[in-house]
C-alpha positions as a Markdown table, in Angstrom:
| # | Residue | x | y | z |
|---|---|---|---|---|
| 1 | Unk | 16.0 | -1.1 | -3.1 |
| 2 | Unk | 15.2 | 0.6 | 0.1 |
| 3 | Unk | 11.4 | 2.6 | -1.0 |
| 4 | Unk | 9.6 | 4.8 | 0.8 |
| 5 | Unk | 5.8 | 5.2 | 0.0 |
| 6 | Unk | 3.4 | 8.0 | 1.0 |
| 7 | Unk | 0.5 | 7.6 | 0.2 |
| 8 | Unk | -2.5 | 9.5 | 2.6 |
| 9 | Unk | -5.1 | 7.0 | 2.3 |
| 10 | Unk | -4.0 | 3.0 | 3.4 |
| 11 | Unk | -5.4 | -0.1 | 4.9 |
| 12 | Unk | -7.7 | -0.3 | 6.9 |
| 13 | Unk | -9.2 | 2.3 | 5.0 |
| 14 | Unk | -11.6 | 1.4 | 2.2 |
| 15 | Unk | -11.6 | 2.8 | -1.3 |
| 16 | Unk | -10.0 | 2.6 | -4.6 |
| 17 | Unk | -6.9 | 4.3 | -3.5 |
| 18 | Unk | -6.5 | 2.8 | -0.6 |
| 19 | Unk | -6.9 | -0.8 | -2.8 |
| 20 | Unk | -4.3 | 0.8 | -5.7 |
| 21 | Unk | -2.1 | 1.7 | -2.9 |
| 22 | Unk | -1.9 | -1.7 | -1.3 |
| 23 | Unk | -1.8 | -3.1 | -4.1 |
| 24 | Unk | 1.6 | -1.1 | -5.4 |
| 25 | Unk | 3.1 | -1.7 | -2.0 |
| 26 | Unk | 2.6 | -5.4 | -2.0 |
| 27 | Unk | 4.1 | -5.9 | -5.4 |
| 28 | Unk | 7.3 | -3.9 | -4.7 |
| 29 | Unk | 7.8 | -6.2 | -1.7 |
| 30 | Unk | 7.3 | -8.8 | -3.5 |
| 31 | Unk | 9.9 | -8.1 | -5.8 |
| 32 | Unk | 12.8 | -8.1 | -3.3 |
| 33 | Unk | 12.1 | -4.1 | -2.1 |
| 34 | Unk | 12.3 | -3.1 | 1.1 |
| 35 | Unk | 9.0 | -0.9 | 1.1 |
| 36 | Unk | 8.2 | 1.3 | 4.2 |
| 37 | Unk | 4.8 | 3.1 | 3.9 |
| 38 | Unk | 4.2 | 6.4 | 5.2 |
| 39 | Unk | 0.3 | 7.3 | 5.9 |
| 40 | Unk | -1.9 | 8.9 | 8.0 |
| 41 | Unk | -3.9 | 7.2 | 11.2 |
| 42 | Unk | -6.7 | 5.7 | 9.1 |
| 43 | Unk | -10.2 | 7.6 | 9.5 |
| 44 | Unk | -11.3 | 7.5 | 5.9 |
| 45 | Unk | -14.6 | 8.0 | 4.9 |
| 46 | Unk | -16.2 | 9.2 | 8.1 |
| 47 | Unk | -13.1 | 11.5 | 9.1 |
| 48 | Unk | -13.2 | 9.9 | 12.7 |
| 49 | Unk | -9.9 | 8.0 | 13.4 |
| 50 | Unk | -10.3 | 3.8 | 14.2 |
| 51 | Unk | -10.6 | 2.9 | 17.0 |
| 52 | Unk | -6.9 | 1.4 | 18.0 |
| 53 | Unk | -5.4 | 4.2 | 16.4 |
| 54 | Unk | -6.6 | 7.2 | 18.3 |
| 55 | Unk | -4.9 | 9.5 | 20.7 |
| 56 | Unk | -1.6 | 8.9 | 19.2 |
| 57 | Unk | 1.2 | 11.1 | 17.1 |
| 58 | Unk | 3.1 | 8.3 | 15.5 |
| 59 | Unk | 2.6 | 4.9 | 15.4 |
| 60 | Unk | 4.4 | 1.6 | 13.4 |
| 61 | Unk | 3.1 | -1.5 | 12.2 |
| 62 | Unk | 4.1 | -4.3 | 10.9 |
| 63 | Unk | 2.0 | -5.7 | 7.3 |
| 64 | Unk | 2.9 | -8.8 | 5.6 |
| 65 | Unk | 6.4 | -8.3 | 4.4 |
| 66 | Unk | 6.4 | -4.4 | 4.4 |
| 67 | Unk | 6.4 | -2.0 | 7.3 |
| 68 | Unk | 3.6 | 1.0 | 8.0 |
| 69 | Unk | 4.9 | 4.3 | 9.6 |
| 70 | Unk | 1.4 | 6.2 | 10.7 |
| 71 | Unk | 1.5 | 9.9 | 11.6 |
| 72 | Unk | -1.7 | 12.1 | 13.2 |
| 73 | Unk | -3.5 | 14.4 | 11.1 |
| 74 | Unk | -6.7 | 16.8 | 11.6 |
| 75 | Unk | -9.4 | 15.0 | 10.8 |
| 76 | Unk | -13.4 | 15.9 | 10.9 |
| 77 | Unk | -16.3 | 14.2 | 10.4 |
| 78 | Unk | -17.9 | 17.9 | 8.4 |
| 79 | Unk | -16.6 | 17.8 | 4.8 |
| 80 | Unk | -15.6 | 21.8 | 3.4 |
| 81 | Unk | -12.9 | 23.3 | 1.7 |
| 82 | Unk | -11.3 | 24.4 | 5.3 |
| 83 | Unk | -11.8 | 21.3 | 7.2 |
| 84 | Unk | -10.3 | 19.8 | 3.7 |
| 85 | Unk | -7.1 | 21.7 | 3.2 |
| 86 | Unk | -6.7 | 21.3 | 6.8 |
| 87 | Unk | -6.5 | 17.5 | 6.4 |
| 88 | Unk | -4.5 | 17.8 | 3.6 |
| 89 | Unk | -1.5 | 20.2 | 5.2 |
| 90 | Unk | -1.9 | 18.3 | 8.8 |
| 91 | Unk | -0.9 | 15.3 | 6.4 |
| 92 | Unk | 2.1 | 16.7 | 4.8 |
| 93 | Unk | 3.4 | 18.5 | 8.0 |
| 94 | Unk | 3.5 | 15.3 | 10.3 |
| 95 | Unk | 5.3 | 13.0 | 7.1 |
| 96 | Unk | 7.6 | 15.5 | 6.5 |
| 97 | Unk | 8.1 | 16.1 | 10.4 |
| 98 | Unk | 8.1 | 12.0 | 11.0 |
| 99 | Unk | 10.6 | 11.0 | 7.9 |
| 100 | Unk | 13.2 | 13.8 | 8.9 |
| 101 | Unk | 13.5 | 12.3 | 12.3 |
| 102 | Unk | 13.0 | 8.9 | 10.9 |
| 103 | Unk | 14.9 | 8.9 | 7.5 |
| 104 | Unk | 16.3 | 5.6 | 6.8 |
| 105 | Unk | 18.3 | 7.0 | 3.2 |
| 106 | Unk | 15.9 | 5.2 | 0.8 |
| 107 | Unk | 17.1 | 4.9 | -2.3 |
| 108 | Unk | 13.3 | 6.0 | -3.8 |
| 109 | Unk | 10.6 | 8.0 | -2.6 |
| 110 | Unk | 6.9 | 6.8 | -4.8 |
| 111 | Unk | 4.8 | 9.5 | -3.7 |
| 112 | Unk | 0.8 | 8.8 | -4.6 |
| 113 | Unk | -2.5 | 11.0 | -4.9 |
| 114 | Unk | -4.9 | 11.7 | -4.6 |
| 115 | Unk | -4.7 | 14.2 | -2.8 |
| 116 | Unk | -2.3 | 16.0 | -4.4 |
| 117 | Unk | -0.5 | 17.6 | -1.5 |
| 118 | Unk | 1.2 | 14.6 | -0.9 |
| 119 | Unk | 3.8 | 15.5 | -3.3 |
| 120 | Unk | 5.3 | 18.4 | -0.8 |
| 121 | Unk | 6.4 | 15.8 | 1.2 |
| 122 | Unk | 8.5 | 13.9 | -1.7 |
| 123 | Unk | 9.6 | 17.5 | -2.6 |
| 124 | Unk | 10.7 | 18.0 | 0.7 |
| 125 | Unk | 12.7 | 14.8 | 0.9 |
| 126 | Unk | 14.6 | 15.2 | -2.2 |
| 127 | Unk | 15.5 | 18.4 | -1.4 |
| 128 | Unk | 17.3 | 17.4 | 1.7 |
| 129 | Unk | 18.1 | 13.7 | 0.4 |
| 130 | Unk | 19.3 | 14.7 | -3.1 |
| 131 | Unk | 20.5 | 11.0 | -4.2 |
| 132 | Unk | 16.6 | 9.7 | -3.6 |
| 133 | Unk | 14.9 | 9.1 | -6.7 |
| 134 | Unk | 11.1 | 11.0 | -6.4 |
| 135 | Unk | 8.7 | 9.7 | -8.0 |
| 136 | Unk | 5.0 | 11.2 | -8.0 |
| 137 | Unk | 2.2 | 9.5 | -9.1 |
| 138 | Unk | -0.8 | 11.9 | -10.3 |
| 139 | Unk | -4.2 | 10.0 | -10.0 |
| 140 | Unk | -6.3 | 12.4 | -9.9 |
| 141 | Unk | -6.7 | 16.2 | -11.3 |
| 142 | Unk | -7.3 | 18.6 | -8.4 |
| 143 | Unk | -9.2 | 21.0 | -8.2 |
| 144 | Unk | -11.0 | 19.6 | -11.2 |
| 145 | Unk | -12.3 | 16.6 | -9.6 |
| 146 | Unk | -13.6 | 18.4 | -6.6 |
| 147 | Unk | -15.2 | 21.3 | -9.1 |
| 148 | Unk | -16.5 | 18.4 | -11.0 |
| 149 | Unk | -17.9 | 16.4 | -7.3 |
| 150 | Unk | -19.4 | 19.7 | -6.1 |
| 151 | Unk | -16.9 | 19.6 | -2.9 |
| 152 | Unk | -15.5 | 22.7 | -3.9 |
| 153 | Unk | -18.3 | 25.7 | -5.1 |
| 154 | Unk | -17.1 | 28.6 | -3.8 |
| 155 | Unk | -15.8 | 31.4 | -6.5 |
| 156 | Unk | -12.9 | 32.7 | -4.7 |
| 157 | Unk | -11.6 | 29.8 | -3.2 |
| 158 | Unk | -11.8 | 27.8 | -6.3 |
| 159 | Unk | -9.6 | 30.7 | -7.9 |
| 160 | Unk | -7.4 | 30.0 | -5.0 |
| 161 | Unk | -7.2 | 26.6 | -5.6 |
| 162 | Unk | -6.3 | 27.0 | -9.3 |
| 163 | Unk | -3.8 | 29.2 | -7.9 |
| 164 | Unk | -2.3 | 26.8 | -5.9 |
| 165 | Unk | -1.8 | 24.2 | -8.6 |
């Protein structure tokens, strides 16, 4: 099977979804799949892209038996709800820009959270690509977890989020 699989956070990054995520991709190659990943330029945890990676929109790479496609998103060192969201939607507006100028008719599209704004961009594909398969993986429970992690305090905006989702 031809997969597509977004995920925002991938090698180089560090962290336990960035691990998880690897770690899905390299088992569906494994299995025979033809797995293209689609992520952000890495920049994750000090929201300052890697160096190698900078000044660019789009970018592929080549991993072990699987192939990266890496799009620009907004990225900031300051940590709040706007410099957040704006991450987030910078994320889902370049994938969905990159994969409809680069759709390759995968037969499944494994979208993964966090964050959970990924799965716009899997809703967006099998709205235009009906015969995919979408699948979304829920790892985390948002807002909850960033109520719970004290990223997100404000009243209104935590109305707004529950709004949202």
């Amino acid at each position: 099977m031809k997969i597509l699989y977004v995920t925002q956070y991938f090698t180089p990054e560090i962290g336990a979804t960035t691990n998880r995520a690897l770690a899905n991709v390299r088992c569906l190659a494994d299995k025979g799949h033809r797995v293209t990943v689609l992520t952000e330029m890495p920049n994750h945890p000090k929201g300052v892209i890697f160096e190698g990676y900078r000044k660019k929109i789009f970018m592929k790479e080549k991993m072990e038996n699987f192939s990266v496609n890496r799009v620009w998103i907004h990225t900031t060192p300051q940590k709040n709800f706007i410099t957040r969201i704006s991450f987030y939607l910078s994320f889902v507006f370049m994938g969905i820009l990159h994969s409809i100028f680069n759709w390759k008719k995968y037969d499944v599209v494994y979208v993964t959270s966090p964050p959970l704004f990924t799965g716009i961009i899997g809703l967006f594909l099998k709205m235009i690509h009906p015969k995919s398969k979408f699948i979304f993986e829920v790892r985390d429970l948002w807002p909850d977890a960033a109520i719970e992690m004290g990223e997100l305090t404000n009243r209104i905006m935590i109305k707004f989020s529950f709004k949202l989702f």
